[in-house]
C-alpha positions in Angstrom: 107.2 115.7 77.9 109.9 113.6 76.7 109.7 110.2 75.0 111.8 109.0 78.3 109.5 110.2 80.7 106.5 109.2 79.1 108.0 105.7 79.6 107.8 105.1 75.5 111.8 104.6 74.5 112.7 101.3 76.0 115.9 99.8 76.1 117.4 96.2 74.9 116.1 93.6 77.5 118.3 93.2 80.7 119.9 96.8 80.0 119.2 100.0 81.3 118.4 103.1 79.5 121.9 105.2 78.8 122.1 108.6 79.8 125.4 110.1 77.9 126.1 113.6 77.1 127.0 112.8 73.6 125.7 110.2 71.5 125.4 109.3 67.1 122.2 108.3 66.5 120.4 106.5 63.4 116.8 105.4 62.8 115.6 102.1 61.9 112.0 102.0 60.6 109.9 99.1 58.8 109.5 98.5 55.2 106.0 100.0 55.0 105.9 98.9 51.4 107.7 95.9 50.1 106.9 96.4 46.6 108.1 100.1 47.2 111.0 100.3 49.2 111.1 104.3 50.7 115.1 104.8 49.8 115.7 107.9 52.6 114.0 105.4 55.4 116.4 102.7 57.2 114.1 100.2 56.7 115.1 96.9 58.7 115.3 94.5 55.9 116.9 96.2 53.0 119.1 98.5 55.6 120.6 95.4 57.4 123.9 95.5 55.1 124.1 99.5 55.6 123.6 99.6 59.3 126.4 97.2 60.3 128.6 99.2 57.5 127.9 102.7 59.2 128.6 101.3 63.0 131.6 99.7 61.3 132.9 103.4 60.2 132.5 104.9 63.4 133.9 101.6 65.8 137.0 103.6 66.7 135.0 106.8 67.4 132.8 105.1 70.0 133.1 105.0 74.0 131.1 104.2 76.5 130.7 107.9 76.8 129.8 109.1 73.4 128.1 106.0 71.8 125.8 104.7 68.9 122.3 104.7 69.8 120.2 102.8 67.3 116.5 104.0 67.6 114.0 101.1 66.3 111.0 102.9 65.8 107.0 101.1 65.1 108.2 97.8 65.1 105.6 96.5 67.5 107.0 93.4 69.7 109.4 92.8 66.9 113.0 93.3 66.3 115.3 93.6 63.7 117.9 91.1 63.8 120.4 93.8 62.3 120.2 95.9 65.5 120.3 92.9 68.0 123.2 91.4 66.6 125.1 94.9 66.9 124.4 95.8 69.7 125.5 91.8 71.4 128.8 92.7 69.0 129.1 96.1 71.1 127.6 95.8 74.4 129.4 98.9 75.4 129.2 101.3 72.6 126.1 100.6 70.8 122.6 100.5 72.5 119.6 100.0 70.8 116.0 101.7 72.2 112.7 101.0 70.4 109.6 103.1 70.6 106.4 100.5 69.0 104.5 103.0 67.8 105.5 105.5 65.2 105.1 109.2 65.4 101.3 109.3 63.9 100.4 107.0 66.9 98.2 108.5 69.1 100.0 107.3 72.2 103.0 109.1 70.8 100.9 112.3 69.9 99.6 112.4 73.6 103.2 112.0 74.9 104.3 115.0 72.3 101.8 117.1 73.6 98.0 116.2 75.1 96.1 118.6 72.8 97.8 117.1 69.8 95.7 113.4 70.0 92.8 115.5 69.3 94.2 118.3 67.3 92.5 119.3 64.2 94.9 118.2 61.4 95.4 118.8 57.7 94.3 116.3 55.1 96.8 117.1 52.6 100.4 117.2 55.4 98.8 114.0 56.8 98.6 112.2 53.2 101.9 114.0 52.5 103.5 112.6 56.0 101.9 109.2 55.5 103.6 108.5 51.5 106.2 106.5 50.3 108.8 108.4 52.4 106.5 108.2 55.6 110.3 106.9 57.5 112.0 109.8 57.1 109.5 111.9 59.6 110.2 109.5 62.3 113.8 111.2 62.5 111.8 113.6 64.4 111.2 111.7 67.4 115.4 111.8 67.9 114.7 115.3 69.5 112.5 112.9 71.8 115.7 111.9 73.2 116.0 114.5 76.0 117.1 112.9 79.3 118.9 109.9 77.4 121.3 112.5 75.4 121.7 115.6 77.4 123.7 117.6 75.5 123.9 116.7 71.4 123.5 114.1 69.3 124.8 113.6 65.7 122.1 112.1 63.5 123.3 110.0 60.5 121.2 108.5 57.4 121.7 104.9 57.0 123.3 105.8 53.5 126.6 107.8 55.3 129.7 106.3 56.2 132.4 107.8 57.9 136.1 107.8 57.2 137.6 106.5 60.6 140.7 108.9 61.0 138.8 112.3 60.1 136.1 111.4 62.2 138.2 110.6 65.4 140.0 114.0 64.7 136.9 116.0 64.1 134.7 114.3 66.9 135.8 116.4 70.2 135.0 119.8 68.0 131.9 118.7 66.2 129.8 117.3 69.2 130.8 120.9 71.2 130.0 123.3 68.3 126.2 123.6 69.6 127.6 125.5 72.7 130.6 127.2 71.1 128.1 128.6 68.4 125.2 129.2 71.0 122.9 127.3 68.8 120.8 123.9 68.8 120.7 122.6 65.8 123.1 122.6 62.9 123.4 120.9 59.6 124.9 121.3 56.0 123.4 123.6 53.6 123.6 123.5 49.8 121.8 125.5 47.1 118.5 125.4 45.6 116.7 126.9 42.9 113.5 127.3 44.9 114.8 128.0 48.9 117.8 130.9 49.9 117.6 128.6 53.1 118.3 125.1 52.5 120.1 122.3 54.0 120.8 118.5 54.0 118.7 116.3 57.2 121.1 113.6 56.4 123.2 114.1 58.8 122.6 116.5 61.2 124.2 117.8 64.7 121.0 118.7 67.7 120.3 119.2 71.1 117.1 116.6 71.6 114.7 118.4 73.8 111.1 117.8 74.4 109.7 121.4 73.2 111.4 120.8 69.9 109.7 117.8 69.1 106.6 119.3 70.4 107.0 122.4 68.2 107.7 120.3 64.9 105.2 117.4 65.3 102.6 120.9 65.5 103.7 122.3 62.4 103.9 118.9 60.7 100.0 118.1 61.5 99.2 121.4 60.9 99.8 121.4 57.1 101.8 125.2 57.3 105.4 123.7 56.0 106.9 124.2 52.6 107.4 121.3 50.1 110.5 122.0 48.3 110.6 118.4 46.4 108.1 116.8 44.1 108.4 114.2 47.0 108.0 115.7 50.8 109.9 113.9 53.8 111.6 115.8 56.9 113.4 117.4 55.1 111.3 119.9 53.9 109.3 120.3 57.3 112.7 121.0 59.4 113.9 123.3 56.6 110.7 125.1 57.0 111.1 125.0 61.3 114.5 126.3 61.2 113.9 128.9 58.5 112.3 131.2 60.9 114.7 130.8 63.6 117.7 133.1 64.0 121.2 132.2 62.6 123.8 131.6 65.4 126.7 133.4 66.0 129.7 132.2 63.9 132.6 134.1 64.3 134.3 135.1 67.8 134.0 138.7 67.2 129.9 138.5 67.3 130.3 136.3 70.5 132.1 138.5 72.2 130.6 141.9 70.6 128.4 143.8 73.6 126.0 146.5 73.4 125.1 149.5 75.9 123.2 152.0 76.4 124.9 155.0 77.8 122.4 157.6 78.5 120.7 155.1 80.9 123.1 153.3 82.7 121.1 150.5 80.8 121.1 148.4 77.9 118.5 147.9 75.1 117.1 145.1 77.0 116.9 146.4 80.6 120.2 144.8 82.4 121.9 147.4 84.4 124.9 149.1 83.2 128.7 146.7 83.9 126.4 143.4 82.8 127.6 142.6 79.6 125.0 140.8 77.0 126.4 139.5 73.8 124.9 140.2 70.5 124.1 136.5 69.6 121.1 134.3 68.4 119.3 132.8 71.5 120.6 128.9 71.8 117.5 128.0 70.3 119.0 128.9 66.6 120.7 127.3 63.6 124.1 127.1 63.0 125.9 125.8 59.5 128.1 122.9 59.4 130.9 122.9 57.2 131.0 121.0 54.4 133.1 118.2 55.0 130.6 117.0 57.8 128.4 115.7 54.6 130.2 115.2 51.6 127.4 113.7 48.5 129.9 111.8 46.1 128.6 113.7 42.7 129.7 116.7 44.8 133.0 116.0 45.0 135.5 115.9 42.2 138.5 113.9 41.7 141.6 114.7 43.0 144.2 115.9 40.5 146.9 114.8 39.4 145.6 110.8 39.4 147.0 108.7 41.7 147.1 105.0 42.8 143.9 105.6 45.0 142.3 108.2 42.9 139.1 106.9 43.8 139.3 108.2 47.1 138.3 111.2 47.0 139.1 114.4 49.1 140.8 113.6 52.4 139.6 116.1 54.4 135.9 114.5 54.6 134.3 113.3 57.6 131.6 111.9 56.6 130.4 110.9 52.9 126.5 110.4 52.2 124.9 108.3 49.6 122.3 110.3 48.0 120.1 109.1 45.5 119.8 105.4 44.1 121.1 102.7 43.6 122.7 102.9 47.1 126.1 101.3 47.2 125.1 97.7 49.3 122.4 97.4 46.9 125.1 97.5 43.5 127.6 95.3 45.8 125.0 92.8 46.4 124.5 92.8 42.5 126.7 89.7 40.6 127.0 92.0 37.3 129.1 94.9 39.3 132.0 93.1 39.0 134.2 92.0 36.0 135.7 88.4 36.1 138.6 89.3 37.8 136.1 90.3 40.5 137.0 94.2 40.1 134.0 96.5 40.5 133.5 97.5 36.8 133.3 101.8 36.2 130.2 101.2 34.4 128.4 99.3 37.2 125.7 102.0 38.0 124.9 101.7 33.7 124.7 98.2 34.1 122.4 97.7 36.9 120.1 100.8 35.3 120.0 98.1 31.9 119.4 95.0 34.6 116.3 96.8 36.6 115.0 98.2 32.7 115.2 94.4 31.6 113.4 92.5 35.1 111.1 95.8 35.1 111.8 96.0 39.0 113.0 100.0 39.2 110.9 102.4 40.8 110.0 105.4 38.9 111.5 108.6 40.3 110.9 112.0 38.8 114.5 113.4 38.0 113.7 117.0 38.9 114.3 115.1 42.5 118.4 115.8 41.6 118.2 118.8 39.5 118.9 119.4 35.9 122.6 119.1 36.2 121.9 115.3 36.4 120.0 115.1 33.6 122.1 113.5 31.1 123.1 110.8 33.0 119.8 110.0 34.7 117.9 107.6 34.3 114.7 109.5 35.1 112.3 106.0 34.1 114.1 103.8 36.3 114.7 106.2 39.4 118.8 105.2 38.8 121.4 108.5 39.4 124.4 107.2 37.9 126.3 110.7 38.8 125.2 109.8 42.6 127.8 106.7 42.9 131.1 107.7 40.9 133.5 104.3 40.7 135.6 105.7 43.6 132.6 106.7 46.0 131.4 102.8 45.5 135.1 101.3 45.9 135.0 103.4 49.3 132.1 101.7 50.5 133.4 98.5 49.1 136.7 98.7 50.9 134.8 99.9 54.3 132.2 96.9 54.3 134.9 94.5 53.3 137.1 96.0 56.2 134.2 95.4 58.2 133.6 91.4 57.3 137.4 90.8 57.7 137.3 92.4 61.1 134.6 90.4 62.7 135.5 87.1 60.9 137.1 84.7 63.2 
């Protein structure tokens, strides 16, 4: 069953629950450990600054018809402030649903599925599912979402920000490219030294549907998904999932490419002879995004020849993501990021890495997390990627949130 008809995803008091074809969706989750904050989970009190950025980005994308759904998830009888404020702010575009209970809940398990409440389950995914990124598996409950999004929803990290203009270019194509591609899930991959398949959960377009959820709250209780990281979230479990489902078809030749069989009158699967069946995945496959649908900043290299707004980056991208640490609200937040002129300084990430190494406040982080290419320049003590947040990926953000506070000033 779904999470709607299990009566567990509620919606903001004195509204009623949206049903929309199309929706972005983000996760809010609590702080499960205030001396440790989990940096891939939106947690509601260190996330606050990031959340209004993100809707901010996407304001001129949003309708009544293809909305931001805000999905609060264990928080109880409580509610963050962050999502209640938006969601006055937008009464029209934004909705916020909570579910109290998190995914390990039992109520939730039942809802899932009956036999997983009593399910035998592994020690070791449990522990594993239950760490310091525990928030990041409770993106799994957005394929919960069946009934309220009924056709696909674009999930986004609370570290992404979109660039307005791309986005309301790209928008129309990107929410239809599950059906053109005959496929139900579809995300950005990017190389690894350990996986052939691999992708980003960042941001990622789905279909929510019931059996989904079902079939990846199974495999994440049952201990049988591949860790790829020293540090196991989603991630790894959906990389796993959609690993042994079939790529979609990509290209209109294989969509429209038919198969017969002469000598019967039939074809290979048994449909009479004039019925034409395309060589295609089944929907329930994986398709690729392309690239520009995640763009990680210490991906991207600066455009050439320099130019006044050099710090731009490419123009083509739709949507940027924050990877690693610090994340960009948490350095603008910081007084010793900015010269006396009140410029962001180039050197800011160094800086802040010094700061944390003085107060002894950093959280260590293993830097295999971000590969060996990083290596020089991070800081693998202190958890700090200073080749995650180039100057002109953190003036971005800067100019974005600023954008943002000038626009609902009054």
């Amino acid at each position: 069953m779904s999470l709607r008809d299990c009566g567990l995803v509620q919606p903001q008091r004195g509204k009623l629950l949206p049903i929309v074809d199309h929706a972005f969706v983000t996760v809010v989750t609590p702080n499960v450990n205030a001396a440790n904050v989990g940096t891939d989970e939106l947690a509601a009190d260190t996330y606050s600054a990031a959340l209004h950025t993100l809707a901010c980005s996407l304001n001129s994308t949003l309708s009544a018809h293809r909305p931001l759904i805000i999905l609060e998830i264990g928080f109880g009888m409580k509610r963050p402030w962050s999502s209640r404020t938006l969601a006055h702010d937008h009464h029209d575009t934004i909705h916020v649903l909570s579910i109290r209970d998190d995914l390990f809940s039992p109520t939730v398990l039942a809802c899932i599925s009956p036999s997983l409440a009593t399910a035998m389950v592994d020690p070791s995914a449990l522990r594993a599912a239950r760490g310091a990124r525990r928030g990041t598996f409770q993106k799994l409950l957005v394929w919960g979402l069946e009934g309220v999004v009924q056709r696909s929803a674009v999930y986004l990290d609370g570290d992404t920000l979109a660039a307005p203009a791309n986005l309301r270019r790209e928008a129309p194509s990107l929410f239809a490219q599950l059906e053109m591609k005959n496929a139900s899930f579809s995300a950005v991959g990017f190389p690894h030294s350990q996986a052939r398949f691999y992708f980003n959960s960042g941001i990622m377009l789905l279909r929510p549907a019931a059996s989904t959820m079902r079939d990846l709250a199974e495999l994440l209780l049952s201990g049988a998904w591949t860790d790829y990281d020293t540090n196991p979230s989603e991630q790894d479990l959906l990389i796993t999932y959609w690993a042994s489902h079939p790529m979609a078809c990509t290209r209109r030749s294989e969509r429209t490419s038919y198969r017969f069989t002469q000598s019967s009158g039939r074809n290979a699967t048994g449909i009479p002879q004039g019925h034409r069946k395309p060589l295609c995945a089944p929907s329930h496959s994986f398709a690729r995004l392309e690239w520009k649908f995640n763009c990680r900043p210490q991906s991207i290299p600066l455009p050439r020849p320099a130019v006044a707004d050099e710090y731009r980056g490419p123009s083509d991208c739709v949507f940027f993501h924050y990877v690693g640490e610090p994340k960009p609200w948490q350095l603008l937040a910081w007084p010793g990021a900015k010269d006396a002129s009140g410029r962001l300084r180039d050197d800011a990430v160094r800086r802040y890495a010094a700061f944390l190494t003085r107060s002894r406040t950093a959280t260590p982080r293993s830097s295999a997390h971000h590969g060996a290419q990083a290596k020089d320049s991070y800081y693998a003590e202190r958890g700090i990627c200073e080749r995650c947040l180039p100057p002109w990926a953190l003036r971005l953000y800067e100019d974005t949130a600023t954008a943002c506070i000038t626009t609902h000033t009054p």
